[in-house]
C-alpha positions as CSV (number, residue, x, y, z in Angstrom):
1,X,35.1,38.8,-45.4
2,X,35.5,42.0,-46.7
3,X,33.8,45.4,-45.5
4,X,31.2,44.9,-47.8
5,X,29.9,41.4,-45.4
6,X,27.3,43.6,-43.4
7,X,23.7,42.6,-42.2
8,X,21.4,45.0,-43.9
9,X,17.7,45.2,-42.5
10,X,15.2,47.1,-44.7
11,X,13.1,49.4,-43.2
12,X,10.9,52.6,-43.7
13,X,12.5,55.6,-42.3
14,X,9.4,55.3,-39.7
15,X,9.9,55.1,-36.3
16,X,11.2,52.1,-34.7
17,X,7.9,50.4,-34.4
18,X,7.3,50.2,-38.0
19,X,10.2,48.2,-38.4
20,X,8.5,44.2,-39.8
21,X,8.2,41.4,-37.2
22,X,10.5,38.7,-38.8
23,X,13.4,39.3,-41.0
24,X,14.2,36.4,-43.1
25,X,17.7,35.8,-44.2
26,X,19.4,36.0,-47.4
27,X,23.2,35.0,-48.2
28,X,24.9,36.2,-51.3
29,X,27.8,34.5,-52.0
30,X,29.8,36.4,-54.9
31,X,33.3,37.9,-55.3
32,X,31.9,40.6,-57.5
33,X,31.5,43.7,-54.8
34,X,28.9,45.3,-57.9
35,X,26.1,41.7,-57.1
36,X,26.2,43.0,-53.6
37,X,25.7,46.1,-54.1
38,X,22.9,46.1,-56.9
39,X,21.0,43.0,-55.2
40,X,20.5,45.7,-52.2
41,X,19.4,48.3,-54.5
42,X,17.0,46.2,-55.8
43,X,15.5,44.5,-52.4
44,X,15.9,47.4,-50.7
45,X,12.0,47.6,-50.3
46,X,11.4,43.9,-50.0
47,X,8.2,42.9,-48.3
48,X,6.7,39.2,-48.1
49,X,3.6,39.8,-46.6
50,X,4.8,42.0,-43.8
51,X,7.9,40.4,-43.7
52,X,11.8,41.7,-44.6
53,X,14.5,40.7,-45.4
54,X,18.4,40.8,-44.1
55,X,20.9,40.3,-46.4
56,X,24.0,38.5,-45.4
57,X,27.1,38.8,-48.0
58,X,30.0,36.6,-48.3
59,X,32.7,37.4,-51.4
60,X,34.1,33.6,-51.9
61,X,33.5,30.1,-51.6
62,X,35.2,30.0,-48.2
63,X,34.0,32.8,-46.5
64,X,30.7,31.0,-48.2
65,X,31.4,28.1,-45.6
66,X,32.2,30.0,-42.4
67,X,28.5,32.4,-43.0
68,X,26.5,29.3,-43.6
69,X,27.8,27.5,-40.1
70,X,27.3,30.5,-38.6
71,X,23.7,30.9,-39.7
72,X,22.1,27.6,-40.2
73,X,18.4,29.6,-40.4
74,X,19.4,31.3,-43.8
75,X,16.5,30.7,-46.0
76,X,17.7,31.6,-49.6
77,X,21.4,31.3,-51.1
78,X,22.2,33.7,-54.3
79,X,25.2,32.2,-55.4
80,X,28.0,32.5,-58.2
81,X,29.5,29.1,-59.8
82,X,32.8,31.1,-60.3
83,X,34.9,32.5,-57.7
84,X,38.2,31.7,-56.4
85,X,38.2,28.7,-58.9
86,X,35.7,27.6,-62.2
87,X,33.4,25.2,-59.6
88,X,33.7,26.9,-56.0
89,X,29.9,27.7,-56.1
90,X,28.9,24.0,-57.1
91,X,31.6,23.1,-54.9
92,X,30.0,24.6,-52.1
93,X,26.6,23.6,-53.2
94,X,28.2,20.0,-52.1
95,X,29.1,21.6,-48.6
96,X,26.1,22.8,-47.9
97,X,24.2,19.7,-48.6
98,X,26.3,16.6,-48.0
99,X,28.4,18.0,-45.3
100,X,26.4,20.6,-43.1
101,X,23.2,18.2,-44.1
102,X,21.2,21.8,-44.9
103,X,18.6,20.7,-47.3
104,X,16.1,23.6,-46.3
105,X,18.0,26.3,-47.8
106,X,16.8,27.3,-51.8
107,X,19.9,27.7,-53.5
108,X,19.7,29.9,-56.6
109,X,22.8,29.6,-58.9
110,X,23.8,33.2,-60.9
111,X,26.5,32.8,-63.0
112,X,28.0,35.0,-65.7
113,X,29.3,32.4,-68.0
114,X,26.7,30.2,-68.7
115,X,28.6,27.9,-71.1
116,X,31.3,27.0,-67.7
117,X,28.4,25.7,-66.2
118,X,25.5,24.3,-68.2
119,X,22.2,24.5,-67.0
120,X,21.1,20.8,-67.3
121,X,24.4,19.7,-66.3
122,X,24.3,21.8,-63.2
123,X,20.4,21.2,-62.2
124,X,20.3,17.6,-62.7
125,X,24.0,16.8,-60.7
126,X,23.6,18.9,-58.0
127,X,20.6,19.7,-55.7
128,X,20.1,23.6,-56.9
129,X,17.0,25.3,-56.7
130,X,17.6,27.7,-59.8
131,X,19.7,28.6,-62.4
132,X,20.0,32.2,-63.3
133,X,22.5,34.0,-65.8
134,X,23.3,37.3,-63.8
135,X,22.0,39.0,-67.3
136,X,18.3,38.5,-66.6
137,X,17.9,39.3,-63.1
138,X,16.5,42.5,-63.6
139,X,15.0,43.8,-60.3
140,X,11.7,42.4,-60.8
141,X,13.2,38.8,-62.0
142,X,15.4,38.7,-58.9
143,X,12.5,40.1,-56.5
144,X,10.0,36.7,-58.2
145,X,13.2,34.5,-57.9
146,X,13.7,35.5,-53.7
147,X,9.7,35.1,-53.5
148,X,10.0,31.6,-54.7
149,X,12.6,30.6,-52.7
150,X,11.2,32.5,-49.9
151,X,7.9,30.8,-50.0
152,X,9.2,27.5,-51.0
153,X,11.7,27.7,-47.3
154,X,8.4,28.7,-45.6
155,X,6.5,25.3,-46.7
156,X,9.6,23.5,-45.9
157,X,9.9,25.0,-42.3
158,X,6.3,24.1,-41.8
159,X,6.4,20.6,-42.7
160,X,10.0,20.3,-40.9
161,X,7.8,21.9,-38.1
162,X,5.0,19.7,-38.5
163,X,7.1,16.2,-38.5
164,X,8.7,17.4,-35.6
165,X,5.3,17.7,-33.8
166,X,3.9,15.4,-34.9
167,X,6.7,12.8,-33.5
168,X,6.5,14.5,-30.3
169,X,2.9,14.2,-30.1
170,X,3.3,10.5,-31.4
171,X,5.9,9.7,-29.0
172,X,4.1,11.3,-26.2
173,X,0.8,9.5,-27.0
174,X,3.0,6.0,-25.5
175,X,4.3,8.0,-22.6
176,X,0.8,9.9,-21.4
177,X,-0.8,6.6,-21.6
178,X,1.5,4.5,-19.4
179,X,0.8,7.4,-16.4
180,X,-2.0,6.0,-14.0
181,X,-1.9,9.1,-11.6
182,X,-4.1,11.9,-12.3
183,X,-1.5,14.4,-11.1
184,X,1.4,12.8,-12.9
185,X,-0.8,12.7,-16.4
186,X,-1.2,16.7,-16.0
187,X,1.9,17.0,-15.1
188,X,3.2,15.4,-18.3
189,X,1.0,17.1,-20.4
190,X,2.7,20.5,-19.5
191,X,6.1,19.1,-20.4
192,X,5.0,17.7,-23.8
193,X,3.6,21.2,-24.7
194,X,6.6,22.8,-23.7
195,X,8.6,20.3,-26.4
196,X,6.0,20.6,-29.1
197,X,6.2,24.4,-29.1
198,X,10.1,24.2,-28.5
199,X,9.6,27.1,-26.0
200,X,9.9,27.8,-22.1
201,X,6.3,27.5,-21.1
202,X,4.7,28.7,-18.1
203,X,1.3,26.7,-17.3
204,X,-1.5,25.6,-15.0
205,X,-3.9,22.5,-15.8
206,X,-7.2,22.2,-13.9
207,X,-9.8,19.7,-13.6
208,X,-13.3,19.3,-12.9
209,X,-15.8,16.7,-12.3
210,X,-18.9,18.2,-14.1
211,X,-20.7,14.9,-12.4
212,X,-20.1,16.1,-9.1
213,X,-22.9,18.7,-7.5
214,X,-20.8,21.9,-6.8
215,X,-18.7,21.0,-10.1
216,X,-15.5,23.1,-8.6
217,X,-11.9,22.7,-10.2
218,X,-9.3,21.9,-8.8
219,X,-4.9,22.6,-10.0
220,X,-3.4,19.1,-10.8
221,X,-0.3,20.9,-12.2
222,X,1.5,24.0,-12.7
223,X,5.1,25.1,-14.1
224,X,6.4,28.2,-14.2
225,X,5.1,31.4,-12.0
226,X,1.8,29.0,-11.5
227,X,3.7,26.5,-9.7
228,X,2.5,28.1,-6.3
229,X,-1.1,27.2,-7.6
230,X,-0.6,23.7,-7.6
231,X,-3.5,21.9,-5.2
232,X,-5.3,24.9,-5.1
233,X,-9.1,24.8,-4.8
234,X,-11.5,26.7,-6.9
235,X,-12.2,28.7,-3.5
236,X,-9.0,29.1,-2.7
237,X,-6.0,31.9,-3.4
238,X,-6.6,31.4,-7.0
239,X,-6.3,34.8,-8.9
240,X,-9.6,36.9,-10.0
241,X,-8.4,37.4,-13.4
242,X,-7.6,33.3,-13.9
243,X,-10.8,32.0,-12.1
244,X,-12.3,34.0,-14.9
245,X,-10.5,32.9,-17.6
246,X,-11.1,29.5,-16.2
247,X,-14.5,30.1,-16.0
248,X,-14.9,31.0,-19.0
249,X,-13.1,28.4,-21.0
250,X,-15.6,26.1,-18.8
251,X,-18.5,28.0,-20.2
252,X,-16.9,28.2,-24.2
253,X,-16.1,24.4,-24.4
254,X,-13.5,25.6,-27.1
255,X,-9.7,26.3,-27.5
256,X,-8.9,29.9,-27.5
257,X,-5.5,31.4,-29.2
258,X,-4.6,34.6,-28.2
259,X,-0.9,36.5,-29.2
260,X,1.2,35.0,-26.4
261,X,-1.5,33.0,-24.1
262,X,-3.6,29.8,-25.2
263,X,-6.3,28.4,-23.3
264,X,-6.9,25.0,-24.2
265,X,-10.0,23.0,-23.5
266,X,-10.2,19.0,-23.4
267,X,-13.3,17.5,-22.8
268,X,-13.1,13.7,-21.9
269,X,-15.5,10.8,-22.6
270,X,-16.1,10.4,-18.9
271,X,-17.0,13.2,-16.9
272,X,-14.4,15.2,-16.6
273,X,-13.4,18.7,-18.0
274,X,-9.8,19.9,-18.4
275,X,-8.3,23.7,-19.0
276,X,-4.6,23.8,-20.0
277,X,-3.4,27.4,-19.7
278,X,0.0,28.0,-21.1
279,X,1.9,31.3,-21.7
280,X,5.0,30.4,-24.5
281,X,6.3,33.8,-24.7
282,X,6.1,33.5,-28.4
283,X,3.8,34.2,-31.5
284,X,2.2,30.6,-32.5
285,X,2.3,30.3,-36.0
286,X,-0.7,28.3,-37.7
287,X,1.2,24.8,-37.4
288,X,1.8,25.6,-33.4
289,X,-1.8,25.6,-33.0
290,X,-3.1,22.7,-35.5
291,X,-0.2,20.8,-33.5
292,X,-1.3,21.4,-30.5
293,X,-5.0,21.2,-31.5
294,X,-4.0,17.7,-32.7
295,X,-2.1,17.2,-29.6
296,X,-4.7,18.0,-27.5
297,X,-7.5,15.7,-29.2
298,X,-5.6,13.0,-27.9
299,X,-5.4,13.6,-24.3
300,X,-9.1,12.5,-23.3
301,X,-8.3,9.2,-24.1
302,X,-5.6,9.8,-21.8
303,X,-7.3,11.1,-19.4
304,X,-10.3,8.9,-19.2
305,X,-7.9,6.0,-18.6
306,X,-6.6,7.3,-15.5
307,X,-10.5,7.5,-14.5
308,X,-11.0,4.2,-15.4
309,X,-7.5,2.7,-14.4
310,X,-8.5,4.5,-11.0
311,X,-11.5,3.5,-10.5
312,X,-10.6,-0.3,-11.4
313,X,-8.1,0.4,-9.0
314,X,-11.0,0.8,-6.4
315,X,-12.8,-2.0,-7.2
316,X,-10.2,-4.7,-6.9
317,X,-9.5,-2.8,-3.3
318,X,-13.6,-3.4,-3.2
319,X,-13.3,-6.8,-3.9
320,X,-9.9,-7.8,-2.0
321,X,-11.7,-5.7,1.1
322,X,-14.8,-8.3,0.1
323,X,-12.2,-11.4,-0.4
324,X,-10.7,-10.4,3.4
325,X,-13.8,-9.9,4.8
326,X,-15.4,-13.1,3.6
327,X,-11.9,-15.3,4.5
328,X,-12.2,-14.0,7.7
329,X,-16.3,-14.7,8.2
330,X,-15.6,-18.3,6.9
331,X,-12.4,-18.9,8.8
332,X,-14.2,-18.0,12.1
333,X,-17.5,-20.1,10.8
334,X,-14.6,-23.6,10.1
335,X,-13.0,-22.1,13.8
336,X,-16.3,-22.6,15.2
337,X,-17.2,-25.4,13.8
338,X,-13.5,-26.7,14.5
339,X,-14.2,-26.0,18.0
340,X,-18.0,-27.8,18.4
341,X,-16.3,-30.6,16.9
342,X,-13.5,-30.5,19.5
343,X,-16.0,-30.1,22.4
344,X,-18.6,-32.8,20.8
345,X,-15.0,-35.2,20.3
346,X,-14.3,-34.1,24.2
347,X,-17.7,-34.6,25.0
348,X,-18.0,-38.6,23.8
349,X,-14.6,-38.9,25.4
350,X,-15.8,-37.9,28.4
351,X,-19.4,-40.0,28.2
352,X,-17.2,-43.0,27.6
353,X,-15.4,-42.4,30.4
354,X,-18.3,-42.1,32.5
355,X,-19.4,-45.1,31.2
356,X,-16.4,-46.9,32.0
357,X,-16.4,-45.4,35.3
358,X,-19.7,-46.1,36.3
359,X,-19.3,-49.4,34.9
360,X,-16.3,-50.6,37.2
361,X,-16.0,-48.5,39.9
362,X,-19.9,-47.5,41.3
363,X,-20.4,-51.2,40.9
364,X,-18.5,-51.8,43.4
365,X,-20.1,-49.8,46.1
366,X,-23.6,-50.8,44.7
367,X,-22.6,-54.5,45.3
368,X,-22.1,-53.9,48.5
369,X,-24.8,-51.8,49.0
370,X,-26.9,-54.8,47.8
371,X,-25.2,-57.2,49.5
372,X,-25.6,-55.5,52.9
373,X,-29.1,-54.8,53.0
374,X,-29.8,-58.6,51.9
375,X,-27.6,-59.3,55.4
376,X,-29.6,-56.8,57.2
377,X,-32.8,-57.7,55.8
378,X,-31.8,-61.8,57.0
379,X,-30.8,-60.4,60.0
380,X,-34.6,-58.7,60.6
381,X,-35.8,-62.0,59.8
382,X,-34.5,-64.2,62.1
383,X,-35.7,-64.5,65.6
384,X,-33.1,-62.9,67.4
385,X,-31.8,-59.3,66.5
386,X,-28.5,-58.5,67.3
387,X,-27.9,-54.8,66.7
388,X,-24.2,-54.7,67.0
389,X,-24.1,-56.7,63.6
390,X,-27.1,-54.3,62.2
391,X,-24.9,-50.6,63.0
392,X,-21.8,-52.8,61.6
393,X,-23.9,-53.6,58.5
394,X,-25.1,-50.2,58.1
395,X,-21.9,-49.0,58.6
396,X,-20.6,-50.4,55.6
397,X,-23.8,-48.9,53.3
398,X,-23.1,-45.5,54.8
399,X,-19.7,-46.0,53.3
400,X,-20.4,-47.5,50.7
401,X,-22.9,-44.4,49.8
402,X,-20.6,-42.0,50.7
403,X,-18.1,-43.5,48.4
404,X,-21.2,-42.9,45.6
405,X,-21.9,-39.6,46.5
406,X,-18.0,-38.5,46.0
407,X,-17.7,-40.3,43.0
408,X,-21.0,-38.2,41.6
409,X,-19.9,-35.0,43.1
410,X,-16.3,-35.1,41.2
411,X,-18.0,-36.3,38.1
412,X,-20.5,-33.3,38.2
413,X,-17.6,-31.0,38.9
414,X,-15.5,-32.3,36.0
415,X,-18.4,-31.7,33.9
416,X,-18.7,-28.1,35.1
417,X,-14.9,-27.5,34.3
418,X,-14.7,-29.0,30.7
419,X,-17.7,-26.3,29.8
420,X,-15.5,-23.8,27.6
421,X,-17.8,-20.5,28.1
422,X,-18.2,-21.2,32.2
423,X,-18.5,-18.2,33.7
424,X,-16.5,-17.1,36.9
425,X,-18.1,-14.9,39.8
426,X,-15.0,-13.0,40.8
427,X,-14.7,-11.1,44.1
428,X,-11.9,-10.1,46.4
429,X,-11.0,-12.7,48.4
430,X,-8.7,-13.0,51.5
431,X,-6.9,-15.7,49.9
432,X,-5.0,-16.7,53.7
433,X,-8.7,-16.7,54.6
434,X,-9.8,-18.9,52.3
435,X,-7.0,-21.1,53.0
436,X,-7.9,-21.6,56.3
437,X,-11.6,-22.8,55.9
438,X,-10.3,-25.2,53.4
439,X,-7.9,-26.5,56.2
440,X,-10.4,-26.5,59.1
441,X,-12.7,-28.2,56.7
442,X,-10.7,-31.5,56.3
443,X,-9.3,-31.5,59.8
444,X,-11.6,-34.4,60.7
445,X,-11.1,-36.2,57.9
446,X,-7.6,-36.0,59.6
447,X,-7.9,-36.9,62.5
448,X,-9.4,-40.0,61.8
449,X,-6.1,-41.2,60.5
450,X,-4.5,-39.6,63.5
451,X,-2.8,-37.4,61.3
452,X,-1.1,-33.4,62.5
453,X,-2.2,-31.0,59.8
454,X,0.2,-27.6,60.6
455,X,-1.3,-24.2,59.0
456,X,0.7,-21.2,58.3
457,X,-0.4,-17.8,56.1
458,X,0.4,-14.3,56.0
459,X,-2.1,-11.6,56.1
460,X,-4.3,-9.4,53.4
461,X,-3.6,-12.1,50.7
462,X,-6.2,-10.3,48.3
463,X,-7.0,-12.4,45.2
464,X,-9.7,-11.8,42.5
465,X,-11.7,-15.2,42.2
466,X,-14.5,-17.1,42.1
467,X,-14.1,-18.3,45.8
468,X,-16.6,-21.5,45.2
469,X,-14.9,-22.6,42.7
470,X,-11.1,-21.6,44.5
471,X,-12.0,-23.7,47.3
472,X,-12.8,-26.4,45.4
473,X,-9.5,-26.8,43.9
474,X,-7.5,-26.0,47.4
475,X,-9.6,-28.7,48.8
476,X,-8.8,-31.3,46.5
477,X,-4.6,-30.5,47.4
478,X,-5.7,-30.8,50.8
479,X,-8.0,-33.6,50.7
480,X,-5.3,-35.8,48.7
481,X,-2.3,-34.8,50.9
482,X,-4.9,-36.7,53.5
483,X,-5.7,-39.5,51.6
484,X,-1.9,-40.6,50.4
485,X,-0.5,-39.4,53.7
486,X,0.7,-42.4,56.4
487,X,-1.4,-43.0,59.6
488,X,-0.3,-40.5,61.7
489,X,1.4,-38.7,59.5
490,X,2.4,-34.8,58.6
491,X,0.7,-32.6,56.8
492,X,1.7,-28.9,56.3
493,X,0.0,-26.3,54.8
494,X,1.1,-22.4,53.8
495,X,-0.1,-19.6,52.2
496,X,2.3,-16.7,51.4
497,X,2.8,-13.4,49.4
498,X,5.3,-14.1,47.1
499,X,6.4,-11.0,45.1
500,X,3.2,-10.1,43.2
501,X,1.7,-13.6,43.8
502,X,-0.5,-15.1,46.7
503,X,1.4,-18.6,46.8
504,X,-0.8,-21.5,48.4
505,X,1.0,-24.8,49.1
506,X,0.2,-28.4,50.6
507,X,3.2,-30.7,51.5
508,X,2.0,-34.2,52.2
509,X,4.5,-37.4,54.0
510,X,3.1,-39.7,51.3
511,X,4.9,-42.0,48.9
512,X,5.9,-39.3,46.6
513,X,5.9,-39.6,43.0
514,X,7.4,-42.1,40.8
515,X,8.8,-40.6,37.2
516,X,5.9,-41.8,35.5
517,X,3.3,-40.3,37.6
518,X,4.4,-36.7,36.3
519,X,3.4,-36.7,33.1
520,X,-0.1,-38.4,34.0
521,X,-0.8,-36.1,37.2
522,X,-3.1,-33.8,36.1
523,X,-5.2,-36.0,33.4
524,X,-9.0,-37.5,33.8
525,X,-9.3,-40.7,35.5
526,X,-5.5,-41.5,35.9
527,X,-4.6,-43.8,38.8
528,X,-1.2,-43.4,40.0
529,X,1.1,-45.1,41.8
530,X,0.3,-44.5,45.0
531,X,-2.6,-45.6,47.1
532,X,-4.7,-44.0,49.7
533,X,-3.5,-45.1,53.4
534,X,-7.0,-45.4,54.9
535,X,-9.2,-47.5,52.1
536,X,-10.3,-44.3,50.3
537,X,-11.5,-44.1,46.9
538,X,-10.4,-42.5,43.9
539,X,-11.9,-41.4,40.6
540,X,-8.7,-39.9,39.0
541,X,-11.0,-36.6,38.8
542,X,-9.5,-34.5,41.7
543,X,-6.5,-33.1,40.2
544,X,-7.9,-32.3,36.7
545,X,-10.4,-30.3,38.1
546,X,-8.5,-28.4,40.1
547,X,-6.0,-27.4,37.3
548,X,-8.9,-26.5,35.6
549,X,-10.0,-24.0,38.1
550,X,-6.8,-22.4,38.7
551,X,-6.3,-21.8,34.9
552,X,-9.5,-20.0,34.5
553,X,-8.5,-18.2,37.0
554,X,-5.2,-17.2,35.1
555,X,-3.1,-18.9,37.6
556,X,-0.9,-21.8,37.6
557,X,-0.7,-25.2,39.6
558,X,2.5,-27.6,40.1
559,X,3.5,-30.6,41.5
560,X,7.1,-31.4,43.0
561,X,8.4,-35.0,44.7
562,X,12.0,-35.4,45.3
563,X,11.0,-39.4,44.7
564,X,9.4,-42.1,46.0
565,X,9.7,-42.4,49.8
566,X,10.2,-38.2,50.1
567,X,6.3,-37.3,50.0
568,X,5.4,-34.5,47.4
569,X,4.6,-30.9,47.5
570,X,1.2,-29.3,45.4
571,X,1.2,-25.9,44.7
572,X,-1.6,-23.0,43.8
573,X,0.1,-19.1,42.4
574,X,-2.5,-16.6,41.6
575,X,-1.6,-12.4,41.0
576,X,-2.5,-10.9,44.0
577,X,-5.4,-8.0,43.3
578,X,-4.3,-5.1,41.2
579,X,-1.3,-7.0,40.1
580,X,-2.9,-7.9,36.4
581,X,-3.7,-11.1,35.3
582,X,-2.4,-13.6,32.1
583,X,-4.7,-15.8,30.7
């Protein structure tokens, strides 16, 4: 370019703060230094409603090329058809449009020689605003020519302007709509404002529930200097001057432009109330605001579906809390009723068992019961009576009743023990204690079969039980060992601490027990190999009860034979008291 390619800006020789508030641009493109020079004369004074204008010169087709990259916002083009050649100005008409894709420019063609270039040939082949010879553009043609093109570049920037926001605001319709989060929505709403007025924004979006009884606001988002406000309460650190202008916007229900602040108002079909704040730093022309006017129309939808998605949200946790809650009532009702049918199913199992018992073995002793007293009762009949035979005969009935009375007392016990909700009275018991009363207890019963019974315990073997129901079960060890041991056979029982455990055990001289007696041991009415020595009865209840017993009581009972022939060793293990306990 040539000395002559300098930006002019027309002003009054006012102070600086006259000068206009936009300068639009205006290229001429001619190698004729006299077109510059009398197109400034003549626009020196140029004013579109406030507005000026900056002229921008370029003396050929190329230098024509290098100012319109340079300056893609030039609004009008005052260009010669001949330059360095007969076509550079329709040549760089071509440029312009097909290869720097600049159709918002008005290009107005001024040419010299007319017949080079005709004017139908020209407008009709290339996309030209105007055709001027240089002849008639006298300073008030050329003045109505640059207010067409000006104005016409004006309506094209706003509809440029307008598709643009209006894709943004279409585009961020889908987006807004997909957020579920209150915070994220607001959030999102700052950054779409941002794009659709193509400027650094700085802004704060509150909320209120005008539902709600104190009907305070709250900040859901904030960029900018007002990101420190985010989460703020109405009460809180919130400036004077903005709780007022909040306030106020509240109280206005309306949008409010001012020259660099808006204050937006959405009100929602639900309850709520939003203010968007935003400073742009930047004059927003008419189509900024009807933009974000339009923009902002569509954000109650937008907003009421996060209230709704929300509170659908908090129904189905309602109803899953409902779902959960009612599983639960009727899985415990089908447990229960599980259970009842277990204990009614135990229960008949146990009735016909009875049955069965009563049926074969208290017959037994009731025959001979009967058959007895018919002895006696000849015996008082006859003439003579001997009284040996009647205290033999009565012996056997005492038996035979004492027989019955065991048989009851085991089934009454097993009865006890299959109840699921007994109830233990636990106390502190001197477990070596108790062990010792159970021994002294059965001593006789010993000695009848001429049998040694050897007692060892330590001391202060303190155990939380129900000592009724304790002795019970030791009782039954120590009443078996009796009953399978030999005639004059060894019994030994001990009682020791064993780490955190009072340890009771009863080793008997019996027969031991065969493979198959294990896994039948501790069951209802099982008979096992072995016999009693001395013509005792069995119901097959003793053992079963006393397991039961010692698991109420948390604790465990075993049984140990090295075989038949080898005797067999029963043992009791309870934690000691204080040690904790394991149901």
């Amino acid at each position: 370019m040539s000395d002559h390619d300098d930006i002019l800006s027309f002003r009054d020789d006012g102070p600086a703060s006259a000068r206009p508030d936009r300068l639009w641009k205006v290229a001429v493109i001619d190698d004729d230094p006299a077109v510059h020079d009398g197109t400034r004369y003549a626009l020196y004074d140029y004013r579109l409603r406030g507005d000026g204008i900056e002229l921008l010169s370029a003396f050929s087709a190329a230098e024509g090329r290098e100012l319109m990259k340079a300056n893609t916002d030039i609004a009008v083009i005052l260009l010669d058809v001949v330059m360095e050649s007969e076509n550079a100005g329709l040549e760089l008409v071509g440029y312009i449009r097909d290869v720097l894709k600049n159709d918002m420019v008005r290009i107005i063609l001024r040419t010299g020689q007319p017949g080079q270039a005709p004017e139908r040939d020209v407008i009709v082949n290339f996309d030209i605003n105007d055709y001027k010879a240089k002849t008639e553009l006298t300073a008030d043609r050329l003045f109505t020519v640059i207010t067409a093109g000006l104005r016409s570049y004006q309506q094209l920037l706003k509809m440029a302007e307008t598709r643009r926001g209006l894709e943004i605001i279409v585009e961020a319709a889908s987006t807004l709509f997909d957020f579920k989060s209150m915070q994220k929505l607001a959030e999102g709403v700052l950054t779409q404002l941002s794009s659709l007025l193509a400027a650094n924004c700085a802004g704060i979006l509150v909320l209120r529930d005008v539902s709600s009884q104190h009907k305070a606001f709250s900040v859901l988002a904030a960029s900018g200097c007002y990101t420190p406000l985010i989460g703020l309460e109405e009460s809180d650190r919130l400036d004077a001057d903005m709780r007022e202008m909040i306030a106020q916007a509240f109280q206005r229900k309306s949008t409010q432009f001012d020259d660099n602040r808006s204050v937006i108002y959405i009100k929602t079909a639900g309850s709520s109330e939003v203010v968007v704040i935003l400073e742009s730093g930047k004059h927003l022309s008419d189509t900024d605001r009807a933009l974000v006017e339009i923009f902002c129309g569509r954000l109650s939808i937008a907003f009421d579906n996060v209230v709704l998605y929300d509170k659908l949200q908090q129904a189905n946790a309602l109803l899953e809390r409902r779902v959960t809650e009612r599983t639960r009532e009727l899985k415990a009702a089908n447990d229960r009723l599980q259970l009842q049918w277990l204990r009614a199913r135990r229960t008949n199992a146990f009735q016909s068992e009875i049955l069965g018992m009563v049926a074969h073995d208290i017959r037994n002793p009731l025959g001979v019961i009967l058959g007895r007293t018919e002895i006696v009762s000849e015996l008082a009949g006859g003439q003579t009576l001997n009284a040996a035979s009647v205290l033999t005969q009565m012996g056997h009935i005492r038996d035979s009743a004492q027989r019955l009375t065991a048989m009851v007392t085991d089934l009454i016990s097993s009865a006890m023990t299959d109840d699921q909700d007994i109830n233990l009275r636990q106390e502190n018991v001197d477990f070596g204690q108790l062990a010792r009363a159970v021994v002294e207890a059965n001593k006789p019963m010993a000695e009848r079969k001429s049998q040694s019974v050897i007692f060892e315990c330590d001391a202060n073997m303190i155990v939380d039980c129900d000592i009724d129901r304790m002795r019970d079960a030791m009782d039954n060890l120590v009443s078996n060992a009796i009953k399978y041991s030999p005639m004059q056979g060894d019994i030994r029982v001990e009682a020791h601490i064993e780490g955190r455990e009072a340890a009771f055990y009863v080793r008997d001289s019996g027969p031991g027990l065969m493979p198959d007696d294990k896994s039948r041991l501790f069951g209802r009415f099982q008979r096992l190999s072995a016999q009693p020595t001395g013509g005792e009865t069995s119901t097959g209840l003793g053992l079963a009860i006393a397991k039961r017993i010692v698991e109420l009581h948390g604790g465990t009972i075993r049984a140990e034979s090295a075989g038949p022939g080898h005797g067999s060793t029963f043992s009791i293990r309870l934690k000691l008291a204080g040690a904790g306990r394991t149901r």
